[in-house]
C-alpha positions in Angstrom: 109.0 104.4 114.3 107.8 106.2 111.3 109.9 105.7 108.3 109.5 107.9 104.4 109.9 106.1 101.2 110.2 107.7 98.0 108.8 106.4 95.3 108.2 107.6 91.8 105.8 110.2 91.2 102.4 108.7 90.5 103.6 104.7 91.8 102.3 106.0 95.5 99.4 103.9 95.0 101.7 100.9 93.1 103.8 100.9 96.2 100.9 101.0 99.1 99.4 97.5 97.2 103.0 95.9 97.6 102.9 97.3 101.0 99.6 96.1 101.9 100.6 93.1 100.7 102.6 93.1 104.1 99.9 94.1 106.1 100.2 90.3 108.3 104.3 91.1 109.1 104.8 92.1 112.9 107.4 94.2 111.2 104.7 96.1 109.5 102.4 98.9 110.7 100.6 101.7 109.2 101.2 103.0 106.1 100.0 106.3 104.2 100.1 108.2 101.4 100.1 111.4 102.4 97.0 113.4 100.4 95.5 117.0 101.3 91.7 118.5 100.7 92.6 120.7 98.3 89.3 123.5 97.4 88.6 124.8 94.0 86.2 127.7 93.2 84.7 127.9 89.9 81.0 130.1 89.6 81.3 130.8 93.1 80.9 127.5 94.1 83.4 125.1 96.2 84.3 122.2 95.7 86.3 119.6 97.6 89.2 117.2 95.5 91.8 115.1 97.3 95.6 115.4 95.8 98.9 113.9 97.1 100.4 116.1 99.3 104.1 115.3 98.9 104.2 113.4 95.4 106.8 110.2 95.5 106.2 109.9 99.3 104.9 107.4 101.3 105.1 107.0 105.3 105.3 103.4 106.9 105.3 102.4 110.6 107.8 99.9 111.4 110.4 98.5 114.0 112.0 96.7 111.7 112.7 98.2 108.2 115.1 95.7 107.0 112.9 92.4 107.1 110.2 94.7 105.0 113.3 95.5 102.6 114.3 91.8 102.7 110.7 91.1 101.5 110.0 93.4 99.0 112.8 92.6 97.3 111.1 89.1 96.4 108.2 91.2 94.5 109.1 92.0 90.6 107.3 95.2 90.4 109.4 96.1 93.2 112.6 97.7 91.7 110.1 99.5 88.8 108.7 101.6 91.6 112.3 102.7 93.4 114.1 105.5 91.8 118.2 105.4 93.3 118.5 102.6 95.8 121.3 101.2 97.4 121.2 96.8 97.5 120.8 97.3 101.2 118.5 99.5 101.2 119.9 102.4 103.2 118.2 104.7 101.0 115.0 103.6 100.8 113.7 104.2 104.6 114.4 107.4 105.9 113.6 107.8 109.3 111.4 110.8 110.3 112.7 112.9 113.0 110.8 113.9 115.9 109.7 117.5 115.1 108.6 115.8 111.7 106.7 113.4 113.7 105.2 116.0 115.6 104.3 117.9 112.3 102.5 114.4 111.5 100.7 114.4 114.5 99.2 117.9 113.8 98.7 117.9 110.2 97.2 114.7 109.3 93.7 112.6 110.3 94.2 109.1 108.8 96.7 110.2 106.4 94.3 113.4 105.6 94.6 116.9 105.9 91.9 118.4 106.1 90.6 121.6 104.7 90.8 125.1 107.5 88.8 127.7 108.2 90.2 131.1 107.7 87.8 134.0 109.3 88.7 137.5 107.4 88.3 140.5 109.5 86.9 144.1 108.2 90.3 144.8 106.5 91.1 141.6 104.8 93.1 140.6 107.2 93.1 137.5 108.8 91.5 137.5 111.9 91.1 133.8 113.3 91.5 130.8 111.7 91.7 126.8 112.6 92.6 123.6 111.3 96.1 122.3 109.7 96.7 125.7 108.7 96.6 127.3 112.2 99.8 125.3 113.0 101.7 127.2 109.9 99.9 130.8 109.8 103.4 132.2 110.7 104.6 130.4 107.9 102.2 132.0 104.6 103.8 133.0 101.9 101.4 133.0 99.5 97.1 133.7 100.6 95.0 133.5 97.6 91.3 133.9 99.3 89.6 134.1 96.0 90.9 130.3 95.2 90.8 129.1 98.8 94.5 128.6 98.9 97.2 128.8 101.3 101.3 128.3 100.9 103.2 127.6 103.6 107.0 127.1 103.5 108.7 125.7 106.6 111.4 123.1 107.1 110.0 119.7 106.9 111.7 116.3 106.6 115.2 117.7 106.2 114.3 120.4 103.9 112.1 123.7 103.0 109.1 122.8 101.8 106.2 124.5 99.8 103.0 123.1 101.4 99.8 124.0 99.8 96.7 124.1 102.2 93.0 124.5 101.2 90.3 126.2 103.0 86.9 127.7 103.4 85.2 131.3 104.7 82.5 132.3 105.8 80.8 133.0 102.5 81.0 129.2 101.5 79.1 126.2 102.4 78.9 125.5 106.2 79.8 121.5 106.6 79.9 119.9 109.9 83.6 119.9 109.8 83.6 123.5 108.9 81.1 124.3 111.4 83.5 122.5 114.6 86.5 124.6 112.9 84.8 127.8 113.4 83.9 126.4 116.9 87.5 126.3 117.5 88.0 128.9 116.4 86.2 131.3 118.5 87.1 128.7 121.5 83.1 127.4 121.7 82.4 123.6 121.7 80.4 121.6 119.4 77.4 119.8 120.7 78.0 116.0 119.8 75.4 114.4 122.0 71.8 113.5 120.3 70.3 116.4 122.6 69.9 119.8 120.5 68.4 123.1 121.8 67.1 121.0 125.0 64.9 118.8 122.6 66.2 114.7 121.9 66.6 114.1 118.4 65.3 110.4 117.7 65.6 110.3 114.0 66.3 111.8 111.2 66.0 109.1 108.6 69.1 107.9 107.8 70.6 105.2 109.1 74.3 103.4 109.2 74.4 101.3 105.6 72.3 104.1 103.9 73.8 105.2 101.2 73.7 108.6 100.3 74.4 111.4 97.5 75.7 115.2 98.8 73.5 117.8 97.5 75.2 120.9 97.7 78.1 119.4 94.9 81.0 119.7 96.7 82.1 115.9 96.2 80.7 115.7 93.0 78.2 112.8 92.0 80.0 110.5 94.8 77.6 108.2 96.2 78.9 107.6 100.3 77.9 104.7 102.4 76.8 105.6 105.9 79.1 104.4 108.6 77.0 106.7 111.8 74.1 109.0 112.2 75.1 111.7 114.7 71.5 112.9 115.5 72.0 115.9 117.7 74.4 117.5 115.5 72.2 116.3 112.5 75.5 115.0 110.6 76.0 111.6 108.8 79.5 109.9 108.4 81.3 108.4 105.8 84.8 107.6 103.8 85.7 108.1 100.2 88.8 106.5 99.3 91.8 107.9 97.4 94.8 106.4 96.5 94.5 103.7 98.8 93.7 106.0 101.5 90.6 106.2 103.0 89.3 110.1 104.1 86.7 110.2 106.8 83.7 112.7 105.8 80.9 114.5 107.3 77.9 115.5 105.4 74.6 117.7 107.0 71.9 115.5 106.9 69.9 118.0 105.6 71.9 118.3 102.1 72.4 114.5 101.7 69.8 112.8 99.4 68.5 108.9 99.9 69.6 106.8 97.0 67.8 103.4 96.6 
């Protein structure tokens, strides 16, 4: 069962280590802090940042709460981290109901969510979108398209909630994940396998354990390790990790550079 702990703002990271610490206790599962691509515009460019998407929060699997209780207990930095606690603990795991579970399930990839893809028709309006924020579009209070920014408020873990959700157009840069949303959203299907246009793609000169730099800016001067070469979509793979939390990334392989 999934289980929330709040923590002070900015210890989400503190908290995961003590966690992680764990990681060998049957009680112990998976454990998150929940972040979110958040987009910024600046000169007409994009770029992608990761932020924490419910500050103090962090989500645990377990079947036993109590024994991890029992254990942290033991660690000194422990108590520093907590805000209010009962001794026993009964406030620290709060158990996330289903329809918050199912909210999990659509929202997040490996702890992520990812950025959407929001498709503007000839009066502004929007016209198709996909991605996190296809779940919520009912649910937009707020659309700034000029800073890529969607709020949505709708009850989540016993309470309304203001969730902010980036996302791109058609007049930014087109990344592999980008590309699949639009995909989705005019109900098409990507092409993963290494054939393209009828024509096998045998190489394209990057290889797993390359590392390599993104040229179009978007993540900044981050240097990414190749984990796979997709060659028929022509897309490399990769992680950057935030706050303990790993992001999985796709870059074109055209707009990566080598670095030796």
């Amino acid at each position: 069962m999934w289980y929330v702990i709040q923590v002070k703002s900015g210890e989400e990271s503190e908290m995961k280590t003590l966690l992680d610490k764990l990681r060998g206790d049957e009680a112990y599962g998976e454990c998150f802090v929940p972040l979110f691509e958040d987009v910024k515009r600046s000169g007409g460019k994009c770029r992608i940042g990761f932020r924490r998407l419910f500050p103090g929060y962090i989500f645990v699997e377990s079947e036993d709460p109590d024994s991890i209780f029992r254990t942290l207990k033991g660690i000194p930095e422990f108590t520093r981290l907590l805000g209010t606690v009962e001794t026993d603990g009964s406030r620290l795991f709060i158990p996330v109901g289903a329809d918050d579970q199912e909210f999990m399930k659509t929202m997040f990839e490996d702890g992520i969510m990812h950025i959407s893809y929001i498709h503007l028709g000839k009066n502004g309006r929007i016209d198709k979108i996909a991605g996190p924020l296809a779940n919520y579009r009912n649910h937009i209070t707020k659309l700034e398209i000029r800073h890529r920014m969607a709020i949505v408020e709708a009850e989540m873990f016993g309470k309304k909630r203001k969730v902010k959700f980036g996302f791109f157009t058609d007049d930014d840069p087109e990344l592999p994940a980008v590309a699949r949303l639009k995909e989705e959203a005019n109900e098409g299907k990507y092409k993963s396998e290494d054939v393209l246009d009828g024509k096998v793609i045998f190489d394209i000169g990057i290889r797993p354990g390359d590392k390599v730099t993104d040229d179009t800016g978007i993540y900044g001067d981050h240097i990414f390790e190749v984990n796979k070469v997709d060659a028929g979509r022509r897309t490399v793979i990769s992680t950057i990790e935030i706050l303990g939390t790993c992001a999985r990334i796709e870059l074109n392989a055209d707009e990566v550079t080598k670095v030796e």
